[in-house]
C-alpha positions in Angstrom: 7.7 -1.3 33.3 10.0 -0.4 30.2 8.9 -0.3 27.4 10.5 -2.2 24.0 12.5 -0.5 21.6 11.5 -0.3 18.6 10.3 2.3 16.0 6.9 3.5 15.1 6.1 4.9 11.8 2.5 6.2 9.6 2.5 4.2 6.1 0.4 5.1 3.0 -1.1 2.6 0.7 -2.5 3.4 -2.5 -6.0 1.0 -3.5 -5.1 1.7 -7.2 -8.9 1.2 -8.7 -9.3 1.0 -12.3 -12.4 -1.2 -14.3 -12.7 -3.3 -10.9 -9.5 -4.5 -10.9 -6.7 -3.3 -8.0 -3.0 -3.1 -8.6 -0.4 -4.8 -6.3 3.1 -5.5 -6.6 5.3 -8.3 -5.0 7.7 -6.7 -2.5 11.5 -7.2 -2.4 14.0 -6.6 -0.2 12.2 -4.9 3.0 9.9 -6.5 5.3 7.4 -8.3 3.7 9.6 -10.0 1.2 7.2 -12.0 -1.5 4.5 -10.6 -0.1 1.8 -8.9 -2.4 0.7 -5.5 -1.6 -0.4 -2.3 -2.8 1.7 1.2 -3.9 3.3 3.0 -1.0 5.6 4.5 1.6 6.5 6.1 4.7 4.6 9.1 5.2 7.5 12.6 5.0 7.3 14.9 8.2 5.0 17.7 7.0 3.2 15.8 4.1 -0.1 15.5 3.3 -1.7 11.9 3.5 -2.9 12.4 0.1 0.1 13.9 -1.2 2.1 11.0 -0.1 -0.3 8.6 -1.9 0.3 10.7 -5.1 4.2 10.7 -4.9 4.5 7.0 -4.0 2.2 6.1 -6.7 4.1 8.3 -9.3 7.4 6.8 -7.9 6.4 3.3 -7.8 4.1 3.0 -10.8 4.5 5.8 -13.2 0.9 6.5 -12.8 -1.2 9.5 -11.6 -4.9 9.4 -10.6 -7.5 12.4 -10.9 -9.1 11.4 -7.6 -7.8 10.5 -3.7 -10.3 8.9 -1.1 -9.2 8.2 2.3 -9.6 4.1 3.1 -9.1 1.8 6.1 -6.2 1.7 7.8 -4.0 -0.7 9.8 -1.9 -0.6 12.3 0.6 -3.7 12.4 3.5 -4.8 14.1 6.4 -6.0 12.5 8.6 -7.8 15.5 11.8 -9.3 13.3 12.1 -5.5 12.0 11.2 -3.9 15.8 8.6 -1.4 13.6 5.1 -0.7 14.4 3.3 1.0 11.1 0.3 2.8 11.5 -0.8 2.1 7.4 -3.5 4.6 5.8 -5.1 3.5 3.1 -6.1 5.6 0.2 -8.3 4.9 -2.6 -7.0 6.0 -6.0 -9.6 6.3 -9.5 -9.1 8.1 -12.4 -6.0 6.6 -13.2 -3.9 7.7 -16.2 -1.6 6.1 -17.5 0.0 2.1 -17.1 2.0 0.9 -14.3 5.8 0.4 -14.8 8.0 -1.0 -12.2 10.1 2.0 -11.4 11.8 0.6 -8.4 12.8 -3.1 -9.2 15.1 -3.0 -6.0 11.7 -3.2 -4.1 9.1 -4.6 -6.2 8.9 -7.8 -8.7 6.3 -6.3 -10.7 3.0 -5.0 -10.8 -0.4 -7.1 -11.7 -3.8 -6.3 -11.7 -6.8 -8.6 -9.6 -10.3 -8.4 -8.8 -11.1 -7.4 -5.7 -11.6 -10.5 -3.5 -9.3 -12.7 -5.9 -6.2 -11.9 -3.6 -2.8 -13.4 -5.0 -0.8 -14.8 -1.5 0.9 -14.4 0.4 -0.5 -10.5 1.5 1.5 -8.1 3.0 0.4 -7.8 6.5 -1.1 -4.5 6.4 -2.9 -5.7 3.7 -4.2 -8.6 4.7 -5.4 -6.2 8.1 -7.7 -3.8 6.8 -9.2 -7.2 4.8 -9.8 -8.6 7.9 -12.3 -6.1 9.3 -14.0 -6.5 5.5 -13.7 -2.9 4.2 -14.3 -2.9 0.6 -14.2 0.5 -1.8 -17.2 1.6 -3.4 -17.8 0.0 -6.7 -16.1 -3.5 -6.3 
């Protein structure tokens, strides 16, 4: 039996928490185009899950947070793009700062929600670690 080609990867996403609200942004470009989904990236040989969730969300948002929790995770499939992501989840609070859209190639824009009042269509690894109904302390 052979198996398919295709690449597997470890994704973090950063749960940006702030006065009950979480941040997402509307993707661009990659998979999950129009999609809503939290901070994040492709985790760099050597890194540290946590210091992965600090540089994407700097990168991404402008923003730094005093605090990292590790979340949920997913692991997802994405067949048009042949990739498999393993997606970590961490929880960020303490945030300083205000989002800015640093990488407008990727991302429409960022927006705050209430947790549970989900803007669609979710990015898929989103939409995953909802499914099994994790939910951060304090929302």
């Amino acid at each position: 039996m052979s198996l398919a080609q295709g690449r597997v990867a470890v994704g973090v996403g950063v749960l940006v928490l702030q006065d009950g609200l979480v941040l997402l942004g509307r993707r661009r470009g990659a998979h999950g185009a129009g999609t809503w989904s939290a901070p994040g990236g492709r985790l760099e040989y050597g890194e540290q899950i946590e210091a992965c969730a600090a540089r994407e969300l700097l990168e991404e948002t402008g923003l730094t947070a005093r605090v990292f929790e590790l979340g949920p995770y997913a692991n997802d499939i994405f067949e048009a793009a042949r990739e498999q992501y393993l997606t970590v989840f961490v929880v960020a609070r303490g945030i300083i700062g205000q989002p800015v859209n640093r990488e407008p190639h990727k991302c429409d824009g960022w927006a705050w929600f209430r947790w549970g009042e989900w803007p669609a269509p979710l990015f898929q690894p989103v939409e995953s670690f909802l499914r099994i109904g994790w939910r951060p302390a304090g929302t």
